[in-house]
C-alpha positions as CSV (number, residue, x, y, z in Angstrom):
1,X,45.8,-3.3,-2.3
2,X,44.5,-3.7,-5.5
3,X,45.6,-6.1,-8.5
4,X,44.8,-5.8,-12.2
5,X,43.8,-9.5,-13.3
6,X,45.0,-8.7,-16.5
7,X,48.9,-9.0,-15.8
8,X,48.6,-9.7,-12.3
9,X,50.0,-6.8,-11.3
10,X,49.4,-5.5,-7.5
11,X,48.5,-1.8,-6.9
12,X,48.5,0.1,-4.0
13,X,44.7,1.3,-4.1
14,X,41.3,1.2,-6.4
15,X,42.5,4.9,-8.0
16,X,45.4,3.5,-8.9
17,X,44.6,0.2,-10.5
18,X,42.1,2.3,-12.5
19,X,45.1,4.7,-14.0
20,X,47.5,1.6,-14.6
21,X,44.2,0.2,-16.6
22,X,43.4,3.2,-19.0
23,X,47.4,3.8,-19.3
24,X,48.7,-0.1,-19.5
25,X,45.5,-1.9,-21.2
26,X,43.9,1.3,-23.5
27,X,42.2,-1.0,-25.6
28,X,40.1,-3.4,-23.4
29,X,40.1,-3.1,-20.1
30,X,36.5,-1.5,-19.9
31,X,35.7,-5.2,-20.8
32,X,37.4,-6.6,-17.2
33,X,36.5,-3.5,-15.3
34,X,33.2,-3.1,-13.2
35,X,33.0,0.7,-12.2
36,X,30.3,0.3,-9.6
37,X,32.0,-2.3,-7.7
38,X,35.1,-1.4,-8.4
39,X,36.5,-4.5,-9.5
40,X,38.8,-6.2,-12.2
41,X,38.5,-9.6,-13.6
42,X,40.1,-11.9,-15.2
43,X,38.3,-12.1,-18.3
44,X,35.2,-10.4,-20.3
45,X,33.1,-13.7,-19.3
46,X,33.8,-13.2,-15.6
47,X,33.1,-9.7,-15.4
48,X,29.7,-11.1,-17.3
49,X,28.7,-13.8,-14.9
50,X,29.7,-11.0,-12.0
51,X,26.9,-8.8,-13.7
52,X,24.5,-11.5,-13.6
53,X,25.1,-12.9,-10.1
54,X,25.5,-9.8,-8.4
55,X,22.9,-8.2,-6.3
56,X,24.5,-4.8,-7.1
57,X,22.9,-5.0,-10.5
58,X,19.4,-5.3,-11.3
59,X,19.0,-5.3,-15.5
60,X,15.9,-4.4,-17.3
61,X,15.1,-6.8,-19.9
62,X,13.3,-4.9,-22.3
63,X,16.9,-2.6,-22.6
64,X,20.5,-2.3,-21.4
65,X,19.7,-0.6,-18.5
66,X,21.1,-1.7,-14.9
67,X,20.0,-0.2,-11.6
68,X,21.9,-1.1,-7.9
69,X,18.6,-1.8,-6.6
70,X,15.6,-3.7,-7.6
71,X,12.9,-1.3,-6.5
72,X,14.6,1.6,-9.0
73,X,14.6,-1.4,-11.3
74,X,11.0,-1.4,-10.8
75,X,10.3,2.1,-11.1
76,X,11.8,2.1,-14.2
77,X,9.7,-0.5,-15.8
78,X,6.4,1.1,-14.9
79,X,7.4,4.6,-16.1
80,X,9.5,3.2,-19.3
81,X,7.9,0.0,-20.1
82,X,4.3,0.1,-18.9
83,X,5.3,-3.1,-16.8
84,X,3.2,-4.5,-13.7
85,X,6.1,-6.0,-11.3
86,X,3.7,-7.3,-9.3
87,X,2.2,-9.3,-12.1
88,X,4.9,-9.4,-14.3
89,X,3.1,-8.1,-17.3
90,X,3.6,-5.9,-19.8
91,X,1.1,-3.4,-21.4
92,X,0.8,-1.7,-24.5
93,X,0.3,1.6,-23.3
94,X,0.4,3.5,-20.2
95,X,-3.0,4.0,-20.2
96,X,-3.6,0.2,-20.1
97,X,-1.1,0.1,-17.0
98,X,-2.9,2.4,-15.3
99,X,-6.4,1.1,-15.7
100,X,-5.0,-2.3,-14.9
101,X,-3.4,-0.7,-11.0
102,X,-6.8,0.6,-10.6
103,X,-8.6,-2.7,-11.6
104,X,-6.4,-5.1,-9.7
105,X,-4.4,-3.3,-7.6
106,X,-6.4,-0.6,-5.6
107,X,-4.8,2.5,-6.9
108,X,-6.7,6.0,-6.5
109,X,-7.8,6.9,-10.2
110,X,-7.5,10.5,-8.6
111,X,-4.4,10.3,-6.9
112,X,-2.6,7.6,-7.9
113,X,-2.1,6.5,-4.0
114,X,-2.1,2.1,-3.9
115,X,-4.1,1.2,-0.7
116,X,-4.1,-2.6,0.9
117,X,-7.7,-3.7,0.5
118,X,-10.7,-2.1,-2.0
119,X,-12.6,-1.0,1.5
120,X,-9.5,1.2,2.4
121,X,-9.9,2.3,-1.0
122,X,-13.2,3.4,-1.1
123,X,-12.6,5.0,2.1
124,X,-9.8,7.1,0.4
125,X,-11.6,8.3,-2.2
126,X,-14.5,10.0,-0.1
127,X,-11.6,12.6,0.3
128,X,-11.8,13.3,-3.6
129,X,-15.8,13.7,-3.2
130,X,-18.0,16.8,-2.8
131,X,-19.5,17.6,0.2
132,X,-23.3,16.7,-0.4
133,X,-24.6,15.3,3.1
134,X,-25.9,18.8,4.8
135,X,-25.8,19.1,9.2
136,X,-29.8,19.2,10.4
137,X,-28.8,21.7,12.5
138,X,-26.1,24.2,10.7
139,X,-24.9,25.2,7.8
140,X,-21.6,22.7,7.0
141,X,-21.7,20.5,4.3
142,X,-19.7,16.4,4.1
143,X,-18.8,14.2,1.9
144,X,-20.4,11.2,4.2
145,X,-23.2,10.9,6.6
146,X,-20.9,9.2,9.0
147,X,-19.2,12.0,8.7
148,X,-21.7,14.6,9.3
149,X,-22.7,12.4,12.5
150,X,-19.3,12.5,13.8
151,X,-19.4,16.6,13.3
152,X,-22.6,16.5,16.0
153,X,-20.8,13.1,18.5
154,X,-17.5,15.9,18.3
155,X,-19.9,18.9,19.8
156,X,-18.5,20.9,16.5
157,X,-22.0,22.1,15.5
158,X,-22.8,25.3,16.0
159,X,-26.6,23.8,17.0
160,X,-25.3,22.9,20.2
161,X,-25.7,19.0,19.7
162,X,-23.0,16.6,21.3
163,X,-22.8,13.0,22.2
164,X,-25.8,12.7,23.9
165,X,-28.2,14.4,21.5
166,X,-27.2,11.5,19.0
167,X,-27.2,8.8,21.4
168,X,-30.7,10.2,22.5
169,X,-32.0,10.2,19.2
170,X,-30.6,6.7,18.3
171,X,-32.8,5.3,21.2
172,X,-36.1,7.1,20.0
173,X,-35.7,6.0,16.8
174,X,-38.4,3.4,16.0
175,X,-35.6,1.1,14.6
176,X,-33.7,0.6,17.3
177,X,-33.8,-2.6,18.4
178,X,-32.1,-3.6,14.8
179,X,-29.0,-2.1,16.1
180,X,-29.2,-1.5,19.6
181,X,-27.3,-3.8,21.9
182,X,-28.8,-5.5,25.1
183,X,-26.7,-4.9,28.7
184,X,-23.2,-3.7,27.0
185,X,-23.0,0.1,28.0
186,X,-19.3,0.3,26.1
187,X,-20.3,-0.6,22.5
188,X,-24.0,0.3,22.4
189,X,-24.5,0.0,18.5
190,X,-23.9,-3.0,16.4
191,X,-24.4,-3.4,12.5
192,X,-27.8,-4.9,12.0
193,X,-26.2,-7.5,9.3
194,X,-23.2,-8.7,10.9
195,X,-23.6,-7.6,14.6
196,X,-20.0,-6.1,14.7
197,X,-20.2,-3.9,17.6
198,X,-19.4,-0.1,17.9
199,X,-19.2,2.6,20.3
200,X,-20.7,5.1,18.6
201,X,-23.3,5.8,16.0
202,X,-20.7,7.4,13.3
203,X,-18.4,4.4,13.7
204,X,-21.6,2.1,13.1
205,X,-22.8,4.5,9.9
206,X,-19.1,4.2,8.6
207,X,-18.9,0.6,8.8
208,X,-22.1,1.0,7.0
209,X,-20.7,3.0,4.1
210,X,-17.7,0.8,3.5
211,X,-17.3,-2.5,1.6
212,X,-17.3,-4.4,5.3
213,X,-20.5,-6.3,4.9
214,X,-23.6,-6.2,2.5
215,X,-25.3,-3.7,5.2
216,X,-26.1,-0.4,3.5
217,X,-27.8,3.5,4.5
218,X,-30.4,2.9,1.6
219,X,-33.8,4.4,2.9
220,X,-35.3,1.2,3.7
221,X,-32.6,-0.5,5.8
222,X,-32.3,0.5,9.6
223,X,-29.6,3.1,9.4
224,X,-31.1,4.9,6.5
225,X,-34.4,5.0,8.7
226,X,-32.0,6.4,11.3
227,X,-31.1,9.0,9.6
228,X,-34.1,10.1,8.4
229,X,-35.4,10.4,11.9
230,X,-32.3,12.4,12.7
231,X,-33.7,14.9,10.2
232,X,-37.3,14.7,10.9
233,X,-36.6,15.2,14.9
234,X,-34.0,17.9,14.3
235,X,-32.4,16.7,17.8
């Protein structure tokens, strides 16, 4: 049943309340008549305060537009009003939007991707690098030396190295004691700044190239000497 507030009459279904309302009240009942709920009121005002109230309308308030739900709400301000919902500011352009994600909320200048944290970030964007970090022992190319490390811990070189051979190395290397640890034979490496432990050399080196802590693979910290000697030794 359906009933048309504005004579109070009942009808037997929504189809038919709408055709008594365009045939009986032509002139305003599009002022008492929500389509998407599908409801008549009583009066213009009340069909207002339902707009308002209801969480099947979400209004933009920079124009008349009204979406069911809030996140196409939100998509609508960023593409049509160069809006920030998070921070609930408006910009100028969408230029200023967009340097304003990257800035403050860790979008991909490339990609436009959002990530969680500026580490996860970074991490990201190695994908959009070249490959400049060269194997000691064949031809392929990476974007990080992590990376490139991992290639020879996977036994994917075509040099024959594996696990072993990097381990190996890692223990002839004059700097390891910085990041060597003592009587744990499951996480053998550790960063030399933070001491955060790691089971392999590639892990240790990524941690390394991230925003984790201050420690770095500059040529005069540990891992940088590291990987020099991976290079002079040739494994």
């Amino acid at each position: 049943m359906a009933d048309c507030k504005l004579c109070n009459r009942v009808l037997g279904n929504l189809h038919g309340l709408r055709q008594h309302l365009e045939a009986v009240h032509p002139w305003d009942w599009e002022e008492h008549w929500c389509g998407r709920c599908k409801r008549c009121f009583v009066s213009p005002e009340a069909r207002q305060q339902h707009l308002l109230k209801s969480s099947a309308h979400h209004f933009c308030d920079y124009c008349t537009a009204d979406y069911p739900y809030q996140d196409e709400l939100d998509l609508h301000l960023e593409d049509d009003h160069n809006v920030c919902t998070d921070c609930d500011i408006r910009f100028w352009s969408e230029s200023a939007l967009r340097i304003h994600n990257v800035e403050e909320h860790n979008m991909c200048d490339e990609c436009d991707q959002y990530f969680t944290t500026p580490s996860n970030l970074k991490y990201h964007q190695q994908t959009h690098a070249q490959k400049t970090h060269c194997c000691p022992k064949c031809p392929r190319m990476f974007v990080t030396e992590s990376a490139m490390v991992l290639h020879l811990e996977a036994d994917t070189c075509e040099g024959g190295v594996d696990l072993f051979s990097v381990k190996a190395t890692a223990y002839a290397c004059y700097q390891s004691k910085k990041y060597l640890r003592k009587h744990d034979p499951d996480y053998e490496f550790q960063c030399p700044t933070c001491e955060t432990p790691y089971r392999f050399m590639s892990a240790l080196l990524q941690h390394a190239e991230s925003a984790a802590c201050s420690e770095t693979l500059e040529h005069h910290r540990p891992l940088g000497k590291f990987l020099h000697y991976l290079f002079v030794r040739r494994l």
